[in-house]
C-alpha positions as CSV (number, residue, x, y, z in Angstrom):
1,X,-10.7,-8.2,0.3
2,X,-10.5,-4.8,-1.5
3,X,-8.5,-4.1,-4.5
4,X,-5.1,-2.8,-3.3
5,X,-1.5,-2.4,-4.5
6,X,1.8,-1.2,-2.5
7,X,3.6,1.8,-3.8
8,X,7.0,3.4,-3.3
9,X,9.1,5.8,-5.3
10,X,6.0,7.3,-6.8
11,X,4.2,10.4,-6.0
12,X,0.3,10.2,-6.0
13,X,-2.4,12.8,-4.5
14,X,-5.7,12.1,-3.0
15,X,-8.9,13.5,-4.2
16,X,-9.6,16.6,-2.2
17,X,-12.8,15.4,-1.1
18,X,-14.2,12.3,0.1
19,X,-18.2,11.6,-0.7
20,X,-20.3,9.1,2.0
21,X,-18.9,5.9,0.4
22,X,-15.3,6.5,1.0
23,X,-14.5,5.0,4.4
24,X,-13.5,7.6,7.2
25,X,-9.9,5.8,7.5
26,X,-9.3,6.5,3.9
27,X,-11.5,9.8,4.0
28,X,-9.2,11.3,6.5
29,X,-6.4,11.3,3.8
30,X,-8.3,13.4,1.3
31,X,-6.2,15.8,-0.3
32,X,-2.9,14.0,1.1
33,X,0.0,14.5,-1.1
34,X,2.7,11.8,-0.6
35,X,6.0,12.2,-1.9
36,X,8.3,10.0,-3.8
37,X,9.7,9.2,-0.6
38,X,6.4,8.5,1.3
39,X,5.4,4.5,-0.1
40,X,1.7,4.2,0.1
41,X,-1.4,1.6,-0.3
42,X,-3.4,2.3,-3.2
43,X,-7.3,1.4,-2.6
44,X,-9.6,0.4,-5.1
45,X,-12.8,2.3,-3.4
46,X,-16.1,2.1,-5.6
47,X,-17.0,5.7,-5.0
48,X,-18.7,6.3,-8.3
49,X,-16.9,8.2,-10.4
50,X,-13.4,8.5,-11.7
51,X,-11.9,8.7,-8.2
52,X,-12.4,5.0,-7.7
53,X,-8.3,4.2,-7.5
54,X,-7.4,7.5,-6.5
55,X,-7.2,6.5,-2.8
56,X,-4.0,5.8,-0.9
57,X,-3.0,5.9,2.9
58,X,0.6,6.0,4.2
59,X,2.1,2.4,4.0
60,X,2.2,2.7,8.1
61,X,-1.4,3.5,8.6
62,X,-2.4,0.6,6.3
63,X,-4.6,-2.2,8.1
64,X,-6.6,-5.3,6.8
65,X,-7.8,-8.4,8.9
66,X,-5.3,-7.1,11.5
67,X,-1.6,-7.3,9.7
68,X,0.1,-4.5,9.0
69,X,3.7,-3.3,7.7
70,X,6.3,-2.8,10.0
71,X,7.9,-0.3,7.9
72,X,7.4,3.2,7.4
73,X,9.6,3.8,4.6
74,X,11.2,1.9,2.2
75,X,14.8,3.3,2.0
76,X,17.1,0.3,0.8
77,X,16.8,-2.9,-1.5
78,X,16.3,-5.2,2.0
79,X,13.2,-2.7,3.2
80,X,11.9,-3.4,-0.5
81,X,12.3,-7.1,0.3
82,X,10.8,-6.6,3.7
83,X,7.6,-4.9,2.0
84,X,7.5,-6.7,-0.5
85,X,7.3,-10.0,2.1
86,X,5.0,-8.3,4.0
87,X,2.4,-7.2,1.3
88,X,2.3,-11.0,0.1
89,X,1.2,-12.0,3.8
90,X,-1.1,-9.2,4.1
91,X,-2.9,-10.6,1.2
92,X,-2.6,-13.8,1.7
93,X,-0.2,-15.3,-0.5
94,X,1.3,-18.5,0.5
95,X,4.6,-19.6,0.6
96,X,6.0,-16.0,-0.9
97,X,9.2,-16.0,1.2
98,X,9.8,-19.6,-0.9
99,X,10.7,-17.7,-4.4
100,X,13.7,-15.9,-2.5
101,X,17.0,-16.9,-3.1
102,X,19.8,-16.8,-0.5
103,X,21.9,-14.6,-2.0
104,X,19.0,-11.8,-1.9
105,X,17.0,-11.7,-5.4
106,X,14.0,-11.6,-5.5
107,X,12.8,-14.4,-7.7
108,X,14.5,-17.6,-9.2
Protein backbone atom coordinates (compact mmCIF):
# COMPACT_ATOMS: atom_id res chain seq x y z
CA UNK A 1 0.00 0.00 0.00
CA UNK A 2 1.58 3.41 -0.90
CA UNK A 3 2.04 6.24 1.29
CA UNK A 4 -1.04 8.47 1.05
CA UNK A 5 -2.91 11.11 2.94
CA UNK A 6 -6.46 12.89 2.15
CA UNK A 7 -6.51 16.62 1.75
CA UNK A 8 -9.09 19.38 1.73
CA UNK A 9 -9.00 23.11 2.31
CA UNK A 10 -5.50 23.23 1.06
CA UNK A 11 -4.02 24.21 -2.15
CA UNK A 12 -1.16 22.06 -3.57
CA UNK A 13 0.39 21.93 -7.20
CA UNK A 14 1.78 19.02 -9.08
CA UNK A 15 5.22 18.94 -10.50
CA UNK A 16 5.05 19.99 -14.00
CA UNK A 17 6.54 16.98 -15.26
CA UNK A 18 6.31 13.39 -14.58
CA UNK A 19 9.77 11.21 -15.14
CA UNK A 20 9.27 7.09 -16.12
CA UNK A 21 8.63 6.15 -12.48
CA UNK A 22 5.63 8.19 -11.77
CA UNK A 23 2.62 6.05 -12.74
CA UNK A 24 0.56 7.27 -15.87
CA UNK A 25 -2.68 7.67 -13.47
CA UNK A 26 -0.72 10.11 -11.34
CA UNK A 27 1.44 11.40 -14.42
CA UNK A 28 -1.62 12.62 -16.13
CA UNK A 29 -2.05 15.24 -13.28
CA UNK A 30 1.31 16.79 -13.77
CA UNK A 31 1.15 20.36 -13.49
CA UNK A 32 -2.52 20.11 -11.91
CA UNK A 33 -3.24 22.95 -9.67
CA UNK A 34 -6.09 22.22 -7.15
CA UNK A 35 -7.68 24.76 -5.23
CA UNK A 36 -8.59 25.14 -1.74
CA UNK A 37 -11.84 23.87 -2.76
CA UNK A 38 -10.68 20.93 -4.81
CA UNK A 39 -9.65 18.00 -1.71
CA UNK A 40 -7.09 15.73 -3.13
CA UNK A 41 -4.95 12.42 -2.30
CA UNK A 42 -1.49 13.07 -1.67
CA UNK A 43 0.93 10.13 -2.96
CA UNK A 44 4.06 9.23 -1.70
CA UNK A 45 5.73 8.24 -5.27
CA UNK A 46 9.63 7.34 -4.97
CA UNK A 47 10.60 9.25 -8.06
CA UNK A 48 13.98 10.22 -7.00
CA UNK A 49 14.29 13.43 -6.14
CA UNK A 50 12.51 16.06 -4.14
CA UNK A 51 9.19 15.43 -5.94
CA UNK A 52 8.60 12.25 -4.03
CA UNK A 53 5.28 13.74 -2.00
CA UNK A 54 4.57 16.22 -4.45
CA UNK A 55 1.92 14.04 -6.18
CA UNK A 56 -1.90 14.35 -5.70
CA UNK A 57 -4.97 13.33 -7.84
CA UNK A 58 -8.56 14.75 -7.35
CA UNK A 59 -10.21 13.00 -4.33
CA UNK A 60 -12.79 11.47 -7.10
CA UNK A 61 -10.25 10.00 -9.35
CA UNK A 62 -8.55 8.34 -6.40
CA UNK A 63 -8.47 4.37 -6.58
CA UNK A 64 -6.69 1.58 -4.51
CA UNK A 65 -7.60 -2.30 -4.35
CA UNK A 66 -10.95 -1.10 -5.89
CA UNK A 67 -12.66 1.46 -3.16
CA UNK A 68 -13.00 4.65 -3.85
CA UNK A 69 -14.65 8.03 -2.40
CA UNK A 70 -18.00 8.75 -3.14
CA UNK A 71 -17.52 12.33 -2.80
CA UNK A 72 -16.17 14.90 -4.99
CA UNK A 73 -16.03 17.66 -2.63
CA UNK A 74 -16.04 18.13 0.82
CA UNK A 75 -18.37 21.18 1.45
CA UNK A 76 -19.84 20.62 5.00
CA UNK A 77 -18.78 19.03 8.49
CA UNK A 78 -20.96 15.62 7.46
CA UNK A 79 -18.98 15.36 3.89
CA UNK A 80 -15.72 15.74 6.27
CA UNK A 81 -17.24 12.84 8.28
CA UNK A 82 -18.12 11.02 5.14
CA UNK A 83 -14.30 11.31 3.94
CA UNK A 84 -13.05 10.93 6.69
CA UNK A 85 -15.08 7.37 7.05
CA UNK A 86 -14.22 6.58 3.87
CA UNK A 87 -10.35 7.14 3.82
CA UNK A 88 -10.22 4.78 7.04
CA UNK A 89 -11.86 1.97 4.82
CA UNK A 90 -9.80 2.70 1.92
CA UNK A 91 -6.84 1.91 3.99
CA UNK A 92 -7.97 -0.48 5.97
CA UNK A 93 -8.66 0.63 9.23
CA UNK A 94 -10.98 -1.39 11.25
CA UNK A 95 -13.76 -0.53 13.23
CA UNK A 96 -13.26 3.44 12.42
CA UNK A 97 -17.01 4.27 12.32
CA UNK A 98 -16.71 2.74 16.23
CA UNK A 99 -14.83 6.20 17.60
CA UNK A 100 -18.07 8.27 16.40
CA UNK A 101 -20.36 9.50 18.76
CA UNK A 102 -24.08 9.94 18.02
CA UNK A 103 -24.35 13.28 18.47
CA UNK A 104 -21.75 13.85 15.39
CA UNK A 105 -17.94 14.36 16.83
CA UNK A 106 -15.61 12.89 15.70
CA UNK A 107 -13.84 11.13 18.42
CA UNK A 108 -14.74 10.27 22.19
Amino acid sequence: MPLIRLDYGGRHKNPERANNKIPDWIAQFAGKDFNRDEPHVHIYVESSGLSDLKWAVPLDYFELDGKRFSLRFITSFKDFLLATEEFAYIINILNFSDYFKVNGSLFE
